[in-house]
C-alpha positions in Angstrom: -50.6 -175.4 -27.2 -54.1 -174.4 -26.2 -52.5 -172.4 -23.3 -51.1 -169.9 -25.9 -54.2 -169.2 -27.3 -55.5 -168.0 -23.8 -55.4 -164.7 -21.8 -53.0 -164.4 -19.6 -55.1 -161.9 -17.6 -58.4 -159.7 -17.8 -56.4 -156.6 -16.6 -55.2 -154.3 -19.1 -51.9 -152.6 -18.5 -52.7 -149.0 -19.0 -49.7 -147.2 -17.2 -51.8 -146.2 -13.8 -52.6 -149.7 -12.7 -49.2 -151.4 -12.7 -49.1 -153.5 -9.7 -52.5 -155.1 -10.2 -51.2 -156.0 -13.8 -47.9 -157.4 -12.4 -49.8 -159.3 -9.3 -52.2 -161.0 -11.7 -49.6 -162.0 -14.2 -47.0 -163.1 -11.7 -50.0 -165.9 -10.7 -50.9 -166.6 -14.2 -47.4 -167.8 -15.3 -46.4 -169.5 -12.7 -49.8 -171.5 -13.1 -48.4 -172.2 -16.7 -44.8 -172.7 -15.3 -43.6 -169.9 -17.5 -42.4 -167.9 -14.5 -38.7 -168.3 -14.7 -39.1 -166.5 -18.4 -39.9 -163.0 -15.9 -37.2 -163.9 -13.3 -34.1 -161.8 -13.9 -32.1 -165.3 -12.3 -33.1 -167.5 -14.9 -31.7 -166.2 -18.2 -31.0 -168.1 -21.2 -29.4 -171.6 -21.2 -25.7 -171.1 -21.6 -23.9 -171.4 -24.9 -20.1 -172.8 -25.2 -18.2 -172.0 -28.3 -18.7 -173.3 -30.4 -22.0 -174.6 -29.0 -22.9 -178.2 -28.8 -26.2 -179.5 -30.8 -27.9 -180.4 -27.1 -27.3 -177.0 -26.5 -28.7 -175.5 -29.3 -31.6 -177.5 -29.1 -32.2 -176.1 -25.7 -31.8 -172.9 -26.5 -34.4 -172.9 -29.2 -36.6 -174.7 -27.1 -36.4 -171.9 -24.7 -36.8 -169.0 -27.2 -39.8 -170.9 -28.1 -41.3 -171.1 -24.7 -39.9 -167.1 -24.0 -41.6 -166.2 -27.4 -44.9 -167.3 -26.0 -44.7 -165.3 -23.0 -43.9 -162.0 -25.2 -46.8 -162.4 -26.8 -49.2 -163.0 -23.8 -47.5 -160.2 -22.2 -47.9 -157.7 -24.9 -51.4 -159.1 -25.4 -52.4 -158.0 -21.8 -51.1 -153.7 -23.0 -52.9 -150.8 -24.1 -51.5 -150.1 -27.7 -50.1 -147.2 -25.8 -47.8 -149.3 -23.5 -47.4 -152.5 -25.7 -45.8 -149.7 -28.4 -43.1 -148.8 -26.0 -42.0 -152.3 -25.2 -42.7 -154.7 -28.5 -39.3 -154.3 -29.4 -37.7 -155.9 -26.6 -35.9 -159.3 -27.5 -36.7 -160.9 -24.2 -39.9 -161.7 -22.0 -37.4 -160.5 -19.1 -36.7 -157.2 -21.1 -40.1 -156.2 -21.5 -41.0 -157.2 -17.6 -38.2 -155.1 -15.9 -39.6 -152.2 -18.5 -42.9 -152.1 -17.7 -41.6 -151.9 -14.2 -38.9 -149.2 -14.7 -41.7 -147.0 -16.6 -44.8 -147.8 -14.5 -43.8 -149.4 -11.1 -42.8 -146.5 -9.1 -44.4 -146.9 -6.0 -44.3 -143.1 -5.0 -47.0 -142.3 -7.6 -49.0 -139.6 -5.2 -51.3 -139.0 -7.5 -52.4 -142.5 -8.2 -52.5 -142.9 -4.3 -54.6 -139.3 -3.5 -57.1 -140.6 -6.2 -57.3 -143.8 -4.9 -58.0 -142.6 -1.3 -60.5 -140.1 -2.8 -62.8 -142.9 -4.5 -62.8 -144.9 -1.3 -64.0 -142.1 0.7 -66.6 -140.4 -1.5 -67.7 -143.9 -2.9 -71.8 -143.7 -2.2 -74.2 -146.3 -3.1 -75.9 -145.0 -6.1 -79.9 -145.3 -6.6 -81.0 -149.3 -7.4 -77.0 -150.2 -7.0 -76.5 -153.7 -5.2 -74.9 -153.2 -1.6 -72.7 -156.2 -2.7 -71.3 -154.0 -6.0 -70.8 -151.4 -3.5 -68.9 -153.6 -1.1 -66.9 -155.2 -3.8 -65.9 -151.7 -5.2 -64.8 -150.2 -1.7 -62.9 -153.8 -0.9 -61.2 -153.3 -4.5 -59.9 -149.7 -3.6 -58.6 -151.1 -0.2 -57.1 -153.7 -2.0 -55.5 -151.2 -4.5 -54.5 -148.6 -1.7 -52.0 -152.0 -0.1 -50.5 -152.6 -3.1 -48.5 -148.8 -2.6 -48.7 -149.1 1.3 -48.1 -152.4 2.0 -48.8 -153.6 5.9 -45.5 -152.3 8.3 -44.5 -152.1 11.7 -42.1 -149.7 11.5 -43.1 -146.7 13.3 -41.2 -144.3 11.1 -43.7 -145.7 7.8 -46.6 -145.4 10.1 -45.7 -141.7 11.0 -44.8 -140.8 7.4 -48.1 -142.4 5.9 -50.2 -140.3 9.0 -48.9 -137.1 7.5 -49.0 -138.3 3.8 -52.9 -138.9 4.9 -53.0 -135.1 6.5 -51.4 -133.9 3.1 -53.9 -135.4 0.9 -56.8 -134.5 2.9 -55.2 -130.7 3.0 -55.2 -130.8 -1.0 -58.5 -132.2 -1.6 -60.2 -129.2 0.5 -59.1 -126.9 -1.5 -61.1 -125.9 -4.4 -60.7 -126.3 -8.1 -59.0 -123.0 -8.8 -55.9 -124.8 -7.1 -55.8 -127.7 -9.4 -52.3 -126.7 -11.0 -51.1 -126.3 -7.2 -52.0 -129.7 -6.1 -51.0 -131.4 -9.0 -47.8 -130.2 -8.8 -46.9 -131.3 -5.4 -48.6 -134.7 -6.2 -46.5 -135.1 -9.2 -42.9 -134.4 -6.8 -40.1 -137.2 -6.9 -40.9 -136.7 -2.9 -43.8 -136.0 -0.9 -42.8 -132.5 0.9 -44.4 -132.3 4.8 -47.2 -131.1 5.5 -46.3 -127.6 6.6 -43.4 -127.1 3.4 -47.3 -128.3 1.7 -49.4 -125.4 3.0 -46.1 -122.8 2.7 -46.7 -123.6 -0.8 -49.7 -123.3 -1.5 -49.7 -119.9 0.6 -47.3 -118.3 -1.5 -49.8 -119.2 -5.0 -52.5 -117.7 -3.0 -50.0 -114.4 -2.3 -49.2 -114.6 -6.2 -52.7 -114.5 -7.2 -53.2 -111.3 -5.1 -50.3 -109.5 -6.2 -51.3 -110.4 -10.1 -55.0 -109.0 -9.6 -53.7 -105.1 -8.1 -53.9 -102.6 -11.0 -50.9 -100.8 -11.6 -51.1 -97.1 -10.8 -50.8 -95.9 -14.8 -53.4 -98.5 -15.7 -55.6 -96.9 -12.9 -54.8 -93.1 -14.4 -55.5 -94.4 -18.1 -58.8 -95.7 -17.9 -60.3 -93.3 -15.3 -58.6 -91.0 -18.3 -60.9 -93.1 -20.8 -64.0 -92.9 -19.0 -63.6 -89.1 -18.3 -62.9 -87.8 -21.5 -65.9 -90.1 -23.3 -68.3 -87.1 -24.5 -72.0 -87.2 -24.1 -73.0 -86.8 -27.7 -76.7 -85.5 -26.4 -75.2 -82.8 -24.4 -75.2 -79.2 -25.9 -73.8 -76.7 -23.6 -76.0 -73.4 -22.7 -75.3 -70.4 -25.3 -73.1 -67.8 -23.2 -74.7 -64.3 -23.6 -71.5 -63.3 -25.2 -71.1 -65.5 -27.8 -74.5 -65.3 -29.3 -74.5 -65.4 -32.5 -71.2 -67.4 -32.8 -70.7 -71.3 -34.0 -68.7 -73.8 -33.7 -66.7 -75.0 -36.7 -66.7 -78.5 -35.4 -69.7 -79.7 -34.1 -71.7 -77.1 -35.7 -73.7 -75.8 -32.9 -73.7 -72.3 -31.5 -72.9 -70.2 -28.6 -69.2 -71.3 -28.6 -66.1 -71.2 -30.7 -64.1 -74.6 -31.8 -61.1 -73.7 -29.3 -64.1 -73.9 -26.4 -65.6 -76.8 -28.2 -66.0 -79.9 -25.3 -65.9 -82.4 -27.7 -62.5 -81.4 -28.6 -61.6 -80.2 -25.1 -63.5 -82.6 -22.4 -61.5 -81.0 -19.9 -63.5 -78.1 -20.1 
């Protein structure tokens, strides 16, 4: 009884860090011998029909013991995960949830970030070197979780360019943000070169976006043409001394020679 009043672990599941959740809980049931409630080959004890009293008693024992690990597991959520999964009847149920929703091991993004906090970690002014260490051996740990140790030469290739890619998309700068998270958000990693094709053509969009079309040209040169000087008075022609405009009031010129109503003159 005391053991249901503890934590089963200190990490929170918050939807990005999955498989240090799962590792962590894995080794905290089976130090309770809970485990089988998460195991998909363990179920329920069998009923017959009509069930026998020994087996109903054992099935109630085990929704007991099943009930306990629901609520440690929805106990170790963010309100924002344990709201997507607190309906689920079974501690198996809620386990192979969390997993569909949050255990994709293809999550590029979570990898590129991870990979980018290992290599710009620095040791920050009065930090321990031992805080340091522990943070950069944390990361590493992290980073195994999605790439797990292999010796098969195709994985080792694939992760080399993966590595290439990320490094690619990290050099560029912030005003390709919605570029890069768009490949890092694909089902599939595209190669390196499909990569940089694509991030060619947004740079070729951007250009084409920023030309002026030709009538947009023609109307404000138009604009800035036919803005009047409103301290300009034009000289009073010898001929038309003596004569004023009707518009703006000032002499030597008629309105139908009037600048302010004809810039083009």
């Amino acid at each position: 009884m005391s053991q249901s009043h503890e934590k089963l672990t200190g990490v929170m599941l918050d939807g990005r860090n999955y498989h240090v959740w799962a590792r962590q809980v894995i080794f905290s049931l089976s130090g309770r011998e809970k485990s089988e409630h998460i195991d998909p080959e363990n179920k329920a004890p069998k009923q017959s029909n009509p069930p026998t009293e020994p087996e109903k008693r054992a099935l109630a024992r085990w929704k007991v013991s099943d009930h306990t690990v629901i609520t440690w597991l929805l106990a170790t959520m963010e309100p924002k995960v344990s709201e997507l999964l607190s309906f689920k009847d079974t501690a198996l149920e809620i386990w192979q949830r969390a997993e569909q929703l949050y255990g994709h091991r293809k999550n590029y993004s979570h990898i590129y970030q991870i990979q980018r906090d290992y290599q710009q970690a620095k040791q920050q002014q009065g930090q321990p070197t031992m805080e340091l260490y522990g943070y950069l051996q944390k990361k590493k740990d992290e980073l195994r979780v999605y790439q797990p140790p292999t010796t098969d030469l195709a994985e080792i290739q694939k992760r080399e360019e993966q590595d290439d890619i990320f490094q690619f998309l990290a050099s560029l700068d912030s005003t390709y943000e919605a570029v890069r998270s768009q490949i890092l958000l694909l089902a599939e990693l595209p190669t390196l070169d499909e990569v940089a094709a694509m991030v060619d053509r947004e740079e070729t969009r951007r250009a084409v976006m920023v030309v002026q079309s030709p009538e947009k040209t023609e109307t404000k040169a138009f604009s800035v043409t036919a803005r009047p000087n409103p301290t300009y008075r034009p000289e009073v022609r010898g001929d038309q001394a003596g004569v004023k405009c009707d518009h703006c009031r000032r002499e030597g010129h008629r309105k139908d020679q009037c600048w302010f109503l004809h810039p083009h003159l």
